[in-house]
C-alpha positions in Angstrom: -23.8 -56.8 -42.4 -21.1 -59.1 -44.1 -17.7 -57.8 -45.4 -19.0 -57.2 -48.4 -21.8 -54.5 -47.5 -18.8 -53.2 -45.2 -16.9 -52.5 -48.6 -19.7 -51.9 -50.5 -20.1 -48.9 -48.2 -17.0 -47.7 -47.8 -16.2 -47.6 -51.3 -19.5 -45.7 -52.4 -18.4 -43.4 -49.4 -14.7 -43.0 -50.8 -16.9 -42.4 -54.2 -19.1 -39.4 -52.8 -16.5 -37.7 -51.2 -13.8 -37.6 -53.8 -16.2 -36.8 -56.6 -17.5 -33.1 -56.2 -13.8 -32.3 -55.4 -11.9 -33.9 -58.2 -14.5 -32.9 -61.0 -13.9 -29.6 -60.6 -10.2 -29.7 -60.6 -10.2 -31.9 -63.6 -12.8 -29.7 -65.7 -11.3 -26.9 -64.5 -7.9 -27.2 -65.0 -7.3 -26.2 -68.1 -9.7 -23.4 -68.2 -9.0 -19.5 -67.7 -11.1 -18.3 -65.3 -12.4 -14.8 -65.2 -10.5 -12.6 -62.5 -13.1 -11.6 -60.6 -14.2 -15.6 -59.9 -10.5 -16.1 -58.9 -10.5 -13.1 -56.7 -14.2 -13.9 -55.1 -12.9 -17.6 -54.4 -9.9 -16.4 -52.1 -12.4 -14.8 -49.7 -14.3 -17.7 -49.3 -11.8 -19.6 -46.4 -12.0 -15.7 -44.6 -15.3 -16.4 -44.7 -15.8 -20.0 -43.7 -13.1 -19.1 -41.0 -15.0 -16.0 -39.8 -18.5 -18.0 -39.8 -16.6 -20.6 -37.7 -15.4 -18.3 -35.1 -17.7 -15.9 -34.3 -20.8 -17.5 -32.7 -17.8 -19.1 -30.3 -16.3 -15.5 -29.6 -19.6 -13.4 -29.5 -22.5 -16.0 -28.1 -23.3 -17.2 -25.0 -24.7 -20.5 -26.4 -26.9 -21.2 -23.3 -29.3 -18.3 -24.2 -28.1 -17.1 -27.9 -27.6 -13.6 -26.8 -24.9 -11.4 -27.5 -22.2 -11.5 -24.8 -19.3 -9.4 -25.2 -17.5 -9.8 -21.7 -16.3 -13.5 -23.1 -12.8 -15.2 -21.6 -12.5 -16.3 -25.5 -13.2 -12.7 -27.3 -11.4 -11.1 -24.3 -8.1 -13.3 -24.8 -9.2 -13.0 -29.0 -8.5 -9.0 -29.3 -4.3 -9.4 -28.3 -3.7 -12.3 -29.8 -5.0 -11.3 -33.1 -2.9 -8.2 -32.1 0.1 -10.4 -31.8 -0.4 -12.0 -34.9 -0.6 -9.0 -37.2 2.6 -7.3 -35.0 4.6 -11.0 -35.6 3.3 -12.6 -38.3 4.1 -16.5 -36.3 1.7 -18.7 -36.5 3.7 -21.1 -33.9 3.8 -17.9 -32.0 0.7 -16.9 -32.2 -0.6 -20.5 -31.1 1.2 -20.1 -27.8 0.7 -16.8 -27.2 -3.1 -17.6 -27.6 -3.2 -20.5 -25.3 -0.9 -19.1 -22.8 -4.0 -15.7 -22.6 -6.3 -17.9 -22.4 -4.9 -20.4 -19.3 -4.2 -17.0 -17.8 -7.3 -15.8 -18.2 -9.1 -18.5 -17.0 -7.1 -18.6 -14.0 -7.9 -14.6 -13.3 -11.8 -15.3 -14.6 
């Protein structure tokens, strides 16, 4: 491929991923939206976030079978604790990490 392909492609790239984000906000932006929409979109990052998450904290990905006795869900359960008691997200981080070296070094 020559330079211009490379550009070619990286520009048509650029293209399809700023497009279905910036159409939106610019036909959108001036619109009301009904309440309901707005209130149905703030659940969709809990939702992406939880999707994300749980196959890691509940799955044993060698066999796809639920496995509860986890080093990630075990360390999971306080530090999820800790972050609703402190509200830190540095905090929280560290706490995290610091559970889970421990219990990988009990485990």
């Amino acid at each position: 491929m020559t330079l211009a392909d490379y550009m070619l492609l990286f520009g048509s790239m650029g293209i399809v991923t700023y497009l279905p984000r910036a159409l939106p906000l610019v036909y959108l932006a001036h619109k009301q939206l009904p309440k309901w929409f707005v209130e149905w979109l703030e659940l969709i990052p809990v939702a992406i976030l939880s999707a994300l998450i749980a196959p890691i904290l509940l799955a044993d990905p060698a066999t796809r079978t639920l496995a509860l006795g986890k080093p990630e869900l075990i360390v999971a359960v306080p530090t999820l604790l800790f972050a609703v008691k402190t509200r830190s997200l540095g905090g929280t981080v560290l706490a995290g990490m610091f559970l889970y070296w421990l219990a990988g070094m009990v485990m």
